[in-house]
Structures are given as structure tokens and as C-alpha cells.
C-alpha positions in Angstrom: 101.2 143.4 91.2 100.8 142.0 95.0 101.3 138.6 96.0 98.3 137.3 97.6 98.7 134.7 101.3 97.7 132.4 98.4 99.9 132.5 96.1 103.0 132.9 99.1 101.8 130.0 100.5 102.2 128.4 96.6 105.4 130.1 96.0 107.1 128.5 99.6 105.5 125.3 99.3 106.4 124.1 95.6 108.3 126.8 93.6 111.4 126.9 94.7 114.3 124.8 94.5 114.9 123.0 98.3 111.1 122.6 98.4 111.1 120.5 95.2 114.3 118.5 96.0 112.3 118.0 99.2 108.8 116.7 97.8 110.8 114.7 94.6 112.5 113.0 97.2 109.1 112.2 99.0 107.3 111.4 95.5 110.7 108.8 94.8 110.3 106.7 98.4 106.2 106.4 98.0 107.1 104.8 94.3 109.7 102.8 95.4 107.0 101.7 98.3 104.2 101.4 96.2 107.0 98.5 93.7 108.1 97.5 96.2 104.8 96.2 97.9 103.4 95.1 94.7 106.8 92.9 94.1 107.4 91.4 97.4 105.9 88.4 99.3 102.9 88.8 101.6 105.7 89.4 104.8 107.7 91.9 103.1 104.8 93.7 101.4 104.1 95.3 104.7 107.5 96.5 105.3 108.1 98.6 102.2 105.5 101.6 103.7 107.8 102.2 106.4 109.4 104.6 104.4 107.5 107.5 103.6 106.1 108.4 106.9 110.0 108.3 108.2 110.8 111.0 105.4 107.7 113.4 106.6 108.4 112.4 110.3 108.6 115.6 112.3 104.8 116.4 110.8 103.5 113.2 109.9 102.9 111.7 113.6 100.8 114.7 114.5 98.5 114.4 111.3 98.5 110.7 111.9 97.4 110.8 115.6 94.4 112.7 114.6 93.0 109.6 112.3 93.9 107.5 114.9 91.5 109.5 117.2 88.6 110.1 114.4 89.0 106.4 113.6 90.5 104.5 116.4 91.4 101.2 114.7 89.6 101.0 111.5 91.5 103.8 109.8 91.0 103.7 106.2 94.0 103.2 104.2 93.4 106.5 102.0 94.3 108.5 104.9 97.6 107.2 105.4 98.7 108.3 101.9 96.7 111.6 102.4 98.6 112.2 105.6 102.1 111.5 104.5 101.1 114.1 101.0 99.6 116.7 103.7 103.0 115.8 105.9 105.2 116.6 102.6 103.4 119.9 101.8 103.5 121.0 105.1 107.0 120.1 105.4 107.9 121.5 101.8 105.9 124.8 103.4 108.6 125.0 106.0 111.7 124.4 104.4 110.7 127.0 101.9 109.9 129.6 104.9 113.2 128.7 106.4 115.3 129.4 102.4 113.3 132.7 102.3 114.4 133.7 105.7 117.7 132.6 105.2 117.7 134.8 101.9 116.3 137.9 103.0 118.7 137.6 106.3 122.0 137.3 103.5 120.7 140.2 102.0 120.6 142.2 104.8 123.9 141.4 105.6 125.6 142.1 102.4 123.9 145.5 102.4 125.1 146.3 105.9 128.7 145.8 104.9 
């Protein structure tokens, strides 16, 4: 049975093991943020989202700079979440492109010898 782009894209993104390390890790820091901004004081409430966009940082500055330009400074606060899940899956996307590749490139070095 083939694979469809689809389902690859599935298979990298969430099935396999450093890709779900990866996104449990994100899913842990927006909880903690999400206690942690619902526990503190008004001044430290706005500290405890500086977390999840530093774990999705490589990606989450580019998404982010495009709701700053759609928006300019009323965006909504949906899309921050949305960008930092986008940033994760994106980021999940690559790390599990980067295992595969590491994989097949083992492979092809154990056959050689």
C-alpha cells in the first residue's frame, strides 16, 4: 500500500518517537504557562508566556512577524497560541525529517560495510 504526501507529512510530524518528546515537551511549558498565569499576581501573570514561544523559537518569530504585519498592534490573542501550535508542528515536522534522514543514512552505512 503507498504512503500518500499526506500521510508522510503525519508520520514525520507526530508518529514517531523525537517528534512526540518534542511536541509533549511543548504541550508541558503552554500548561505550566497557562497555571502559571492563572495563579500569579497581575505583574507576573504576564511573565509566565515567555515560555512557549522560546521552545518553538527558530520558527515561531517568522509565523509571528506575519500577525504582526496582518494586524499591526491589535493582534488578537488566539493567534499567539495558534502560532506557537503551528511553530511546534512545524518544528515536530523537521526534527522528524532530520531522524528519518539520519535513519536511512545508518542504513546505508551498515549495508556498505
Amino acid at each position: 500500500m503507498e504512503s500518500g504526501p499526506v500521510r508522510t507529512l503525519v508520520r514525520l510530524m507526530l508518529t514517531n518517537r523525537l517528534s512526540m518528546a518534542y511536541l509533549g515537551l511543548v504541550a508541558v511549558v503552554i500548561a505550566k504557562a497557562a497555571v502559571d498565569s492563572a495563579h500569579a499576581d497581575e505583574h507576573g501573570s504576564e511573565y509566565a508566556w515567555l515560555w512557549p514561544p522560546l521552545v518553538t523559537f527558530p520558527v515561531y518569530p517568522l509565523l509571528s512577524a506575519l500577525g504582526r504585519t496582518a494586524w499591526r498592534p491589535d493582534t488578537p490573542n488566539w493567534f499567539f497560541i495558534g502560532t506557537v501550535v503551528a511553530s511546534a508542528l512545524l518544528q515536530s515536522l523537521a526534527l522528524g525529517a532530520l531522524r528519518q534522514a539520519v535513519l536511512a543514512r545508518h542504513r546505508r552505512s551498515l549495508r556498505s560495510c
